[in-house]
C-alpha positions in Angstrom: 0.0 0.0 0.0 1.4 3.8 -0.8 0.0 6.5 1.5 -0.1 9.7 -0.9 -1.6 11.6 1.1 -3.8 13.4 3.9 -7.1 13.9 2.1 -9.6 14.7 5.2 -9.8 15.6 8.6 -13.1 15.5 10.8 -13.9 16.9 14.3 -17.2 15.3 15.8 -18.7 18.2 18.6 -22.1 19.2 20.3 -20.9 22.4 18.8 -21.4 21.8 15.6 -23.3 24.6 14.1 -20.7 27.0 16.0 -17.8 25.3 14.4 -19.8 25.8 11.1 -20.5 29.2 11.6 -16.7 30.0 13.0 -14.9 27.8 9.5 -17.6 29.6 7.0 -17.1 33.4 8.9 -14.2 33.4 10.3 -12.1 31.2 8.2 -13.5 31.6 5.2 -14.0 28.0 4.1 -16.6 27.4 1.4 -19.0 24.2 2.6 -19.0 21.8 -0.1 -22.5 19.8 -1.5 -21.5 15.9 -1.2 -24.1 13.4 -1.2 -24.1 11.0 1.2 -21.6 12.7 3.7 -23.5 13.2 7.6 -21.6 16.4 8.4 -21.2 19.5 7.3 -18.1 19.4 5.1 -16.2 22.1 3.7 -13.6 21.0 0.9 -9.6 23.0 0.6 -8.0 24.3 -2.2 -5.1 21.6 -1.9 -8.1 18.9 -3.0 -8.8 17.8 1.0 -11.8 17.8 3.1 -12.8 19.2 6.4 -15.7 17.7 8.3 -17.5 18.8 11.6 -20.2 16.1 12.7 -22.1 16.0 15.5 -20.9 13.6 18.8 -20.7 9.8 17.5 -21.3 11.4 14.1 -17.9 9.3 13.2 -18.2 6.7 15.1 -16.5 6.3 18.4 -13.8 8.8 17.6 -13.9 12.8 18.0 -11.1 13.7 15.5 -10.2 11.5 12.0 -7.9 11.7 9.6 -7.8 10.3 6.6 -5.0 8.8 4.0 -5.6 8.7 0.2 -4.5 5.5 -1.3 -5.1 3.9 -4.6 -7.3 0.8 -4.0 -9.1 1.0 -0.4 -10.6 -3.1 -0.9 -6.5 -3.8 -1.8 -5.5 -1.9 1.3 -8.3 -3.2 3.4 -6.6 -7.2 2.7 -2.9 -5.4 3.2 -4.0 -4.0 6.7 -6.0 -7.0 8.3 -3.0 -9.4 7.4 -1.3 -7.2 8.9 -3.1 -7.3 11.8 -4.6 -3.8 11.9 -8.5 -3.8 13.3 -10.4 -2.4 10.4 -13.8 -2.3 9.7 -15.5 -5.1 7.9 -18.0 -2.7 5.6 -16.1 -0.1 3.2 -18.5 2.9 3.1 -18.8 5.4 0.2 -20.4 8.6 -0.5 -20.5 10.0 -4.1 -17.4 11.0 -4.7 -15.3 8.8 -1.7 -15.0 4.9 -0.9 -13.5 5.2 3.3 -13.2 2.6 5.6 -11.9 3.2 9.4 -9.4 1.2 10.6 -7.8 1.1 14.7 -4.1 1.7 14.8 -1.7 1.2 17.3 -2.4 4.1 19.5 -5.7 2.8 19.6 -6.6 5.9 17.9 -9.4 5.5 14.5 -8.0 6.5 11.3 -9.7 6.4 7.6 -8.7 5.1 4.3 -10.0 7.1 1.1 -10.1 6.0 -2.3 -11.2 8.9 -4.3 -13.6 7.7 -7.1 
């Protein structure tokens, strides 16, 4: 598996509408129109993502990161034989396929294939 890349970040907060106010006013961050997503996501000129979801909005984890590979089924096999806890069920939006895996620090991290 090659890493290329960090291609999204996500907070989950009970604050969410003041996070979304504070990226879109303060920050100037434009919120992007994906189907399929359950936050309010806000995509960066570099080509990454941004997402603020409400608590247990990604899971069991209040910040995510996620690393761009080629083939996310490919890197799925290359993690579990590995063995790296990762979901069983790759999920997908309409322009994403993610799945979250548990690394080391116990921490939950994402794979993206970008379709």
């Amino acid at each position: 598996m090659i890493v290329k890349g960090i291609v999204f970040a996500g907070t989950a907060t009970s604050a969410r509408a003041e996070m979304r106010t504070f990226l879109q006013e303060v920050l100037g961050m434009v919120p992007a129109a994906v189907e399929g997503v359950e936050a309010d996501l806000f995509d960066l000129p570099d080509g990454s993502s941004f997402a603020v979801a409400s608590p247990l909005g990604m899971g069991a984890t209040e910040r995510s990161l996620g690393f761009l590979v080629d083939n996310v089924d490919q890197a799925v096999v290359e993690l579990a034989s590995a063995g790296v806890q990762v979901d069983t069920q790759v999920s997908s939006n309409q322009r994403e396929r993610y799945v979250h895996f548990t690394a080391p620090d116990g921490h939950t991290y994402e794979l993206v294939e970008r379709l």
